[in-house]
C-alpha positions as CSV (number, residue, x, y, z in Angstrom):
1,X,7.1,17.5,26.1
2,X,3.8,18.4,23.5
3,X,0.9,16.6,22.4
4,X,0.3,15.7,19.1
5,X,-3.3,15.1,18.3
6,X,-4.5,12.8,16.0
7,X,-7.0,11.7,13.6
8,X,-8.5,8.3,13.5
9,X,-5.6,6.9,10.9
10,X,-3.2,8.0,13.0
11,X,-2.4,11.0,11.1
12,X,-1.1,14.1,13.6
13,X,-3.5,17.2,12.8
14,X,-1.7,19.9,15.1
15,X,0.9,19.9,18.5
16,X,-0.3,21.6,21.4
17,X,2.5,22.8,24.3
18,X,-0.6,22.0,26.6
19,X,-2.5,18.5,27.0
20,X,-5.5,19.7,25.0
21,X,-9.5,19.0,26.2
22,X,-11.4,19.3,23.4
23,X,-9.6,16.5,21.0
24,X,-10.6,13.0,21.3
25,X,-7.3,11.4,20.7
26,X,-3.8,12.8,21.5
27,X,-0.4,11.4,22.4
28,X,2.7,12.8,24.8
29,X,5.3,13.3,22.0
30,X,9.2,14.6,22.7
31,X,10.1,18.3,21.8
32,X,12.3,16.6,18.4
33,X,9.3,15.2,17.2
34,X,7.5,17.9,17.4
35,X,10.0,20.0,15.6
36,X,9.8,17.1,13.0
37,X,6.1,17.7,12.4
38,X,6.5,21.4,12.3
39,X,9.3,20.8,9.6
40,X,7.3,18.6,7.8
41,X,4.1,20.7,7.3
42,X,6.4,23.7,6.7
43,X,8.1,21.3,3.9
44,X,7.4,21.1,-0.1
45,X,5.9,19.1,-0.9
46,X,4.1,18.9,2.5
47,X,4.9,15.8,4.9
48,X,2.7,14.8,7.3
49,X,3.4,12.3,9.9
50,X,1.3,9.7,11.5
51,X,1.6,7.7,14.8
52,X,1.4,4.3,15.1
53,X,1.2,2.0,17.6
54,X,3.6,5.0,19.5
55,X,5.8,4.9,16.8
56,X,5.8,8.4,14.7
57,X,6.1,7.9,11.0
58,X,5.8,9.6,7.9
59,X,2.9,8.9,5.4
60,X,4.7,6.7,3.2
61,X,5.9,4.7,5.7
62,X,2.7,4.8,7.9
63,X,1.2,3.4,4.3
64,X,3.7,0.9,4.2
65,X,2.7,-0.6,7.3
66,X,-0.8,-0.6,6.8
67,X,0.0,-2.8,3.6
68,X,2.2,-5.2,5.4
69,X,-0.5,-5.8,8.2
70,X,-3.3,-6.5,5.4
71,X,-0.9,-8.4,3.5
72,X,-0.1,-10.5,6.5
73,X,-3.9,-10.6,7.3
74,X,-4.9,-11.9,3.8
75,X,-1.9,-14.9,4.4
76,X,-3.5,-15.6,7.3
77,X,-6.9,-16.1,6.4
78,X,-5.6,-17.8,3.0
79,X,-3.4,-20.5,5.2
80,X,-6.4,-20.9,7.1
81,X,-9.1,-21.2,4.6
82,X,-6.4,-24.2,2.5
83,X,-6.4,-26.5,5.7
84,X,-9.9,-25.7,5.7
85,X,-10.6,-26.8,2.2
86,X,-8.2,-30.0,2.5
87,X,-10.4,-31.2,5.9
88,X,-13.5,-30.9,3.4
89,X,-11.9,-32.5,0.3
90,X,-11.3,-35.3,2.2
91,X,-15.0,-35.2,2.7
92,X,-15.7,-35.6,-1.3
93,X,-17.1,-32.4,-1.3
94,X,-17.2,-30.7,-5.2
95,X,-14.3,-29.2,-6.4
96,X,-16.6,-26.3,-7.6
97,X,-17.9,-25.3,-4.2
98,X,-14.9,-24.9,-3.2
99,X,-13.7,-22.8,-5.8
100,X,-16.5,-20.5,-4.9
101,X,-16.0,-20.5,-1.3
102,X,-12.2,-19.8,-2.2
103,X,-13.2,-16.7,-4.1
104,X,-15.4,-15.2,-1.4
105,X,-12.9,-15.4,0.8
106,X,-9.8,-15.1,-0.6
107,X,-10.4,-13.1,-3.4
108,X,-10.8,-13.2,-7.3
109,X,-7.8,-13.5,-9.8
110,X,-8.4,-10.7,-13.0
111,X,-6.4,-10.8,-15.2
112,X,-6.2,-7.5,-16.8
113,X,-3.1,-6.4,-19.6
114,X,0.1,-7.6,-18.4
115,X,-1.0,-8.3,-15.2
116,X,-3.4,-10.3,-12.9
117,X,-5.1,-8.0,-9.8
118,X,-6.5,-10.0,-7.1
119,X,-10.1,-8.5,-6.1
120,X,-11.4,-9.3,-2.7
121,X,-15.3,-10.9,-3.1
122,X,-16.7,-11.2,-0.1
123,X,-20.6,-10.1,-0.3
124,X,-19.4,-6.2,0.8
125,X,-17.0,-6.3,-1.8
126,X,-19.0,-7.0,-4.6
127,X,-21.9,-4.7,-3.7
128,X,-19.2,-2.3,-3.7
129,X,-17.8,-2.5,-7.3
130,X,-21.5,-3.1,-8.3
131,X,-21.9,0.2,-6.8
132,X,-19.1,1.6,-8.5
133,X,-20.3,0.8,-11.7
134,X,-23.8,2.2,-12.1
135,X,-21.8,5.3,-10.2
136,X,-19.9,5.9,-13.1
137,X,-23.0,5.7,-15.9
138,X,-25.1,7.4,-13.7
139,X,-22.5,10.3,-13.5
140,X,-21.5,10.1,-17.3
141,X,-25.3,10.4,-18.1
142,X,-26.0,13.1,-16.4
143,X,-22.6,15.1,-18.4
144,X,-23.9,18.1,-20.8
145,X,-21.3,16.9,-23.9
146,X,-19.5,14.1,-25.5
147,X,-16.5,16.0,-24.9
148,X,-16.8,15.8,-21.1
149,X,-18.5,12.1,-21.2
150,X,-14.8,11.2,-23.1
151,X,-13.0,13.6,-20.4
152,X,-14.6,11.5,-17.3
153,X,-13.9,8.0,-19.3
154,X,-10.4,8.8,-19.0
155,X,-9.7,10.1,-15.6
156,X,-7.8,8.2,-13.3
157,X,-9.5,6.2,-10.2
158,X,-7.8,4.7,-7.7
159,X,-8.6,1.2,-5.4
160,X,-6.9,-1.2,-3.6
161,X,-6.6,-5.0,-4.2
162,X,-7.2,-7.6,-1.4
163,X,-3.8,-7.4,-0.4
164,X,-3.9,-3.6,0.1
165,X,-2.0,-2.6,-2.9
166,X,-3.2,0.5,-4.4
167,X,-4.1,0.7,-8.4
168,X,-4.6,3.5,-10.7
169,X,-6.6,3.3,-13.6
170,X,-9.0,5.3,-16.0
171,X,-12.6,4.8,-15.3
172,X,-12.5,3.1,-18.7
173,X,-10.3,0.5,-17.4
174,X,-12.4,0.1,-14.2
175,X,-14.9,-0.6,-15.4
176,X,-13.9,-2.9,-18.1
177,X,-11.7,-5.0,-15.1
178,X,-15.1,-5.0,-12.7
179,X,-16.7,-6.2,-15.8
180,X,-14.2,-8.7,-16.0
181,X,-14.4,-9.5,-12.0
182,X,-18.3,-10.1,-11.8
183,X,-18.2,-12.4,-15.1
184,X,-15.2,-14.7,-13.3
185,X,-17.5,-14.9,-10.1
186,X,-20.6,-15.6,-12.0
187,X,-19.0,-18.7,-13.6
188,X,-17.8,-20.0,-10.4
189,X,-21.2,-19.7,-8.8
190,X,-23.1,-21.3,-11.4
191,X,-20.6,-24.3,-11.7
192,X,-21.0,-24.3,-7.7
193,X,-24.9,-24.4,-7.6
194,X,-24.4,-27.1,-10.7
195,X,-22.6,-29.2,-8.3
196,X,-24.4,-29.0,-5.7
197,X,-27.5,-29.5,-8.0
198,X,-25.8,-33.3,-9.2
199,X,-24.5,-34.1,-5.2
């Protein structure tokens, strides 16, 4: 028997042979698995495993799960918030409030290229990409040439949509689909205070 201890993801840092005191989470793991996590550190490329729930899994699949509970998460709450909004249709309230309300918790269809991403836009959400975006001028100001400016427009960032899926694009692209994202949600908030404005 060993003890795997863990960060707060799940991931397993180290195996002790001894049930250690100084770590704040650690689990009783058999002898195979920790020859598995030796192996897998030892490894190129480098795997590292993760436990869930009990269950020791490798990154990849440890990210895997992780999307399947947000995915299941945002189904949830989407199921929810559509008997929801059919309760208050029957109410005659605007189809534009809604819309809005659907957005913010739901999430925001961009459609970007070939593809739409959906953009969670609840009000932590879109301080974040706010953020994000006077982040990257502020940082491309502050670059010594043109050169590097064009280098940092073209590096790749990487987020995940509401459903957990991850995307990579250049910071060009991110910011042109934020762009994109705050220019859908300003149209369906000023058609929402419209209609409340004519109720």
């Amino acid at each position: 028997m060993k003890y795997a201890i863990t960060g707060p993801q799940g991931a397993i840092h180290r195996v002790s042979a001894t049930a250690p005191i100084d770590a704040v989470a650690f689990t009783e793991i058999t002898d195979e698995q920790a020859e598995l996590v030796a192996a897998g550190r030892a490894s190129t490329p480098t795997v590292i495993y993760f436990l869930l729930d009990g269950v020791m899994k490798t990154g990849e699949e440890a990210q895997l799960t992780r999307r399947a509970v947000v995915k299941a998460t945002m189904d949830a709450k989407r199921a929810e918030f559509e008997a929801a909004a059919e309760a208050k249709r029957a109410e005659g309230k605007p189809p534009a409030v809604y819309a809005l309300d659907r957005a913010e918790r739901l999430g925001i269809d961009v459609p970007f290229g070939d593809v739409v991403v959906r953009l969670a836009c609840g009000d932590r959400d879109r301080a974040m990409f706010s953020s994000a975006l006077v982040l990257y001028r502020t940082y491309e100001d502050e670059l010594p040439s043109e050169e590097a400016k064009a280098a940092f427009r073209s590096s790749p960032v990487t987020f995940a949509d509401s459903d957990g899926h991850p995307h990579t694009l250049t910071v060009s692209q991110a910011r042109s689909l934020i762009i994109a994202y705050g220019s859908i949600y300003a149209s369906l908030w000023s058609a929402a205070v419209n209609a409340s404005s004519a109720v």
